[in-house]
LUMGUFI-849969 format. One record per residue: residue in one letter; z, y, x of N, C-alpha, C in turn. Coordinates in steps of 0.2 Angstrom, whole numbers, plus 5000, padded with zeros to 4 digits. Atoms other than C-alpha are relative to their C-alpha. Example, Ala and Ser with C-alpha at 12.3 -4.5 7.8 and 13.67 -1.06 7.14 Angstrom:
residues 2
a500049945004503949785062500050065004;s499949944996503649955068500350054996;
END
This chain:
residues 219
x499450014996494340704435500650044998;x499549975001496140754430500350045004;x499849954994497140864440500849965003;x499650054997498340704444499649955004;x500650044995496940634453499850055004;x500249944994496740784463500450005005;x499650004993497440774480500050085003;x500249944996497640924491499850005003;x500449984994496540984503500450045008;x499949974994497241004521499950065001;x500149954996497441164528499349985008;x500450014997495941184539500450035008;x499749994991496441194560499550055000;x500449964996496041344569500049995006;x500450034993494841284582499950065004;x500249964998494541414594499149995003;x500950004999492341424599500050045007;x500149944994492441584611500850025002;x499549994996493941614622500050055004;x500249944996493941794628500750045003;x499449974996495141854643499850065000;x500149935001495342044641500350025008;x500049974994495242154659499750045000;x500649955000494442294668499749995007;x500250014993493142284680499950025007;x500149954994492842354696500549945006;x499550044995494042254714500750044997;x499549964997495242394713500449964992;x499450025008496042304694500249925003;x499950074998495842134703500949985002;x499350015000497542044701500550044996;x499549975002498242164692500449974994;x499650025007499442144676499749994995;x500550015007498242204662499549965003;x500750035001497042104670500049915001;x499950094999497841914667499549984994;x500450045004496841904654499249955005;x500650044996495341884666500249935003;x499750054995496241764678500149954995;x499850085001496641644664499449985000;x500650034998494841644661499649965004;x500150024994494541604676500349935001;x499850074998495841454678499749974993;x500450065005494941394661499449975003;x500650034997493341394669500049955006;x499950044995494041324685500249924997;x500050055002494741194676499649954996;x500850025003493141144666499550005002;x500550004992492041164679499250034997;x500449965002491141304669499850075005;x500349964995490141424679500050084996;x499949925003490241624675499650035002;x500449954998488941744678499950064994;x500049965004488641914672499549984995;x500749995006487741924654500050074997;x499949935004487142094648499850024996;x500349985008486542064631501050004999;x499450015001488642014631500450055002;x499649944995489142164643500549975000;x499650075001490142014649500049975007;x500050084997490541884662499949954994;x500050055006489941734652500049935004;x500150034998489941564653500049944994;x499850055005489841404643499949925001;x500250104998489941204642500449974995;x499750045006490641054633500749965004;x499350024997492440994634500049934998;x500050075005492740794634499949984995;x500250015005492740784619499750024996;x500649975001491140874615500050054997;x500249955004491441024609499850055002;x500649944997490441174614500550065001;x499449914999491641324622499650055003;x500249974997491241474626500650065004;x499449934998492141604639499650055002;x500449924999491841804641500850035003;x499649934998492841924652499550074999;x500449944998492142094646500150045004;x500249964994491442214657499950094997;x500149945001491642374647500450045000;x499549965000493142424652500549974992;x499650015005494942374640499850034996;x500049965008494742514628499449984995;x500550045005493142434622499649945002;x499850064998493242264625499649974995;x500150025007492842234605499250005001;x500649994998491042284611499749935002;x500250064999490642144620500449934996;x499950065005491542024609499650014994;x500350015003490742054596499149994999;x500750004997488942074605500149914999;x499750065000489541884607499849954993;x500250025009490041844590499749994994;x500750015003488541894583499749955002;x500650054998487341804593500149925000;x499650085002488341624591500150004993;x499450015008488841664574500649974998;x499850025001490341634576500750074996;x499549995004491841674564500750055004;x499449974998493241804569500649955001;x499450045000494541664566499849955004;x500150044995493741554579499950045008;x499849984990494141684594500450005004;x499350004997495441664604500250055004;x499949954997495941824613500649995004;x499549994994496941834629500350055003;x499849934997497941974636500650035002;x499249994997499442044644500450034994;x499549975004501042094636500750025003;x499549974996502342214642500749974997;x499750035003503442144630500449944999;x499850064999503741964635500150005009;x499749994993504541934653499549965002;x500550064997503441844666500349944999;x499850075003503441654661500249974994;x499850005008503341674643499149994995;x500650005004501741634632500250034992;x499949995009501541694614499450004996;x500650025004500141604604500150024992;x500249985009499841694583499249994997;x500650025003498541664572499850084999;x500449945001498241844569500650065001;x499649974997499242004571499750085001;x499849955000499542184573499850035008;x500149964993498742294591500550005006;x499749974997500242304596500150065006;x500149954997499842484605499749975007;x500250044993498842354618499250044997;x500749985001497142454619499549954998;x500650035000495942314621500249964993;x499950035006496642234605499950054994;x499949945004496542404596499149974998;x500850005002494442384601500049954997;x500350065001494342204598500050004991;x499950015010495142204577499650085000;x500549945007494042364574499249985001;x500950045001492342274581500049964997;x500150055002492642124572500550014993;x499749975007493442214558500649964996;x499250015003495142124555500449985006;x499550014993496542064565500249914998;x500050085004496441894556499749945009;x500150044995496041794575500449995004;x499550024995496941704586500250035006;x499849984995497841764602500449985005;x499750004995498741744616500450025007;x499649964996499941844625500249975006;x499749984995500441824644500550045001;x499749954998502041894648500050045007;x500249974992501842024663500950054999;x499449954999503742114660500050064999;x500149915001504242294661500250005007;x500049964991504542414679501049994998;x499350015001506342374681500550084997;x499649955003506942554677499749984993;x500350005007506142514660499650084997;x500549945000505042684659500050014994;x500349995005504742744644499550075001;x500549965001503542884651499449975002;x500750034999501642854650499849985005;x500350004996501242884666500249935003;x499750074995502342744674499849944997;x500450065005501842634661499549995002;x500650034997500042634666499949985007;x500250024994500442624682500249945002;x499850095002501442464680499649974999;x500550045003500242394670499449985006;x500450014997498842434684500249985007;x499650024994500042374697499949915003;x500050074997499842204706500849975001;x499650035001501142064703500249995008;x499650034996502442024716499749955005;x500350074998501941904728500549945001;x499750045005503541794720499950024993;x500549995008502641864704499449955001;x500650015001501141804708500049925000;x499750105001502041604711500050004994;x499750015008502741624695499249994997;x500549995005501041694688499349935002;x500150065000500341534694500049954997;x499750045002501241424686499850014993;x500249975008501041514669499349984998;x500850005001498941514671499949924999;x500250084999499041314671500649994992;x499849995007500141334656499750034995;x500549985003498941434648499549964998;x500750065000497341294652500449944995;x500050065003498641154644500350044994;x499850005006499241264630499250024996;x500449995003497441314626499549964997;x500250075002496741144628500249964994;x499850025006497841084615499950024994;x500449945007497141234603499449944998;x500650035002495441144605500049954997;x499650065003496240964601500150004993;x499750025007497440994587500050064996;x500149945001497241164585500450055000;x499549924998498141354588500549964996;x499250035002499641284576500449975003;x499550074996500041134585500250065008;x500250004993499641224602500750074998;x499449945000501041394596500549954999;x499450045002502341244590500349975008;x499750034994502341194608500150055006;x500249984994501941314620500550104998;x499749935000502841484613500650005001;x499150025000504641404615500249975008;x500050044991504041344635500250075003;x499849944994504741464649500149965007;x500250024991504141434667500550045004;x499450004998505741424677499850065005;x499949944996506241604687499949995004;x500050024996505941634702500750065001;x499449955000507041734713499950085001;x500449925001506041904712500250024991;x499849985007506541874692500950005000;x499249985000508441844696500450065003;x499749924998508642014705500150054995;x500249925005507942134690500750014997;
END
């Protein structure tokens, strides 16, 4: 066979397999900002009618089943605390054998305003802890993501303290409409990852903004 008879080989789709919302657990983080990764979890499962229970070979909320069109998913919120979150994902992705490039990582980010999604195929910790654990358990930064916009403290802080306490702070309750709204953008921007795959699903879903409310026209 010549090399005029050789076609090209499509780019292969990246499917996501295990879908893992980063949190910390205990009630007192419930709701909070660093802890949207759990809650999208949460409205994945709700949406799929996937069942969650603790797994502790996972050190994990876990859960699994099959989406219409049969494909096998898997969800984990781990339970190790953010700073080592990579722990239980990779406990995970051992035991499935599944491929770094097939995780999709979910997680807050101070950097995008509420009502903002930001799907990449791979990327940089940006000083976000659990994504620090996550790329050195699984030893690159080569996997899919997902950011949640959660804002900044309207003085915009730049000292540590306030920062953490932002982040460990509970959304507005016209925060918490918005953040609503966003989590159901999340299940159709991640639904369409498994479909067409993260490319298609960032082409469409990082350029949508879920209209303000009036908690965001004050700041």
């Amino acid at each position: 066979m010549n090399n005029t008879q050789k076609s090209e080989t499509p780019a292969e789709l990246v499917i996501p397999q295990l879908i893992v919302g980063l949190g910390n657990p205990e009630p007192k983080y419930d709701r909070t900002r660093h802890n949207i990764g759990f809650n999208a979890v949460d409205a994945l499962a709700q949406s799929w009618q996937i069942s969650l229970s603790e797994n502790r070979k996972f050190q994990g909320i876990f859960g699994e089943g099959n989406r219409p069109r049969g494909q096998k998913i898997r969800l984990l919120k781990p339970l190790t605390y953010m700073n080592l979150s990579g722990q239980a994902i990779r406990a995970a992705t051992d035991w499935y054998k599944i491929p770094a490039e097939s995780v999709l990582v979910v997680y807050d980010d101070m950097d995008l305003p509420i009502g903002k999604l930001r799907m990449r195929l791979a990327g940089s910790a940006g000083g976000h802890n659990g994504m620090k654990s996550t790329i050195s358990h699984l030893g690159t930064d080569k996997f899919p993501r997902l950011r949640i916009g959660i804002g900044k403290p309207q003085n915009d802080a730049k000292n540590e303290k306030d920062t953490i306490s932002f982040v460990l702070g509970k959304f507005s309750s016209e925060e918490s409409q918005l953040v609503e709204k966003v989590l159901k953008l999340v299940v159709e921007a991640v639904e369409l990852s498994l479909h067409q795959g993260v490319e298609k699903a960032m082409s469409l879903y990082n350029s949508r903004t879920i209209a303000e409310t009036n908690a965001e026209t004050k700041r």
